[in-house]
Structures are given as C-alpha cells and as structure tokens.
C-alpha angles and dihedrals in degrees: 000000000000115000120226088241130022117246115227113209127182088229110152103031146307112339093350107116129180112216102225105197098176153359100278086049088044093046090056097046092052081044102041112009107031115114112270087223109127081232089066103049098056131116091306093058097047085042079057105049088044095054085041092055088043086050088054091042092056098249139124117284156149096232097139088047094051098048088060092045092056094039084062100046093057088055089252119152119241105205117215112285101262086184098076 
C-alpha cells in the first residue's frame, strides 16, 4: 500500500538514502537490507515487519510508523521529508 509521504531512510552508508514509498518497499528493506546488528532487530523491527504483514493483508495498521520506529531503533537516519 502506497504511504502519503515517502520515508527516507540512510539505509546503505553514509549519505547514501533509500527513498521507501510504501509497505511492500518497506517490508524488503526490514527482510534484505536491514543491519544485521542484534540493536536493530528488537521489538521495533519485529512491530515493523508485523504492520508491514497487516498493510499487505489489507487491514488496518501503523506500517509507515513502524518502519520509522524501527529505523530509529537501529540507529538509522530519517531525512526530512522532501515529499510535503
């Protein structure tokens, strides 16, 4: 399911962002792309991939909010929303 914004998320190095636009994109980057440290993959992550899974599923969720959440939690940088 699309979002409303895009999250932006500093995913593969040091300037280098990956622009997530919606849950299946979201749901790739927490299964192939997440950091393998034992502090990303806590309760946030697993909150993630579970929204994620609902959003696919058709109901109601808080995939896009997780995803940040668990961004965060794995020490990740969200870049200003350019997408206003």
């Amino acid at each position: 399911m699309p979002w409303d914004k895009p999250v932006d998320v500093q995913l593969y190095g040091i300037g280098k962002y990956r622009i997530v636009p919606d849950t299946a994109t979201a749901a790739r980057c927490l299964l192939n792309d997440w950091p393998e440290n034992e502090e990303a993959h806590g309760k946030e992550y697993e909150e993630a991939l579970q929204a994620c899974l609902a959003d696919l599923e058709g109901l109601p969720n808080t995939a896009r909010e997780s995803f940040i959440k668990a961004a965060k939690a794995a020490g990740l940088t969200i870049r200003p929303s350019q997408w206003h």
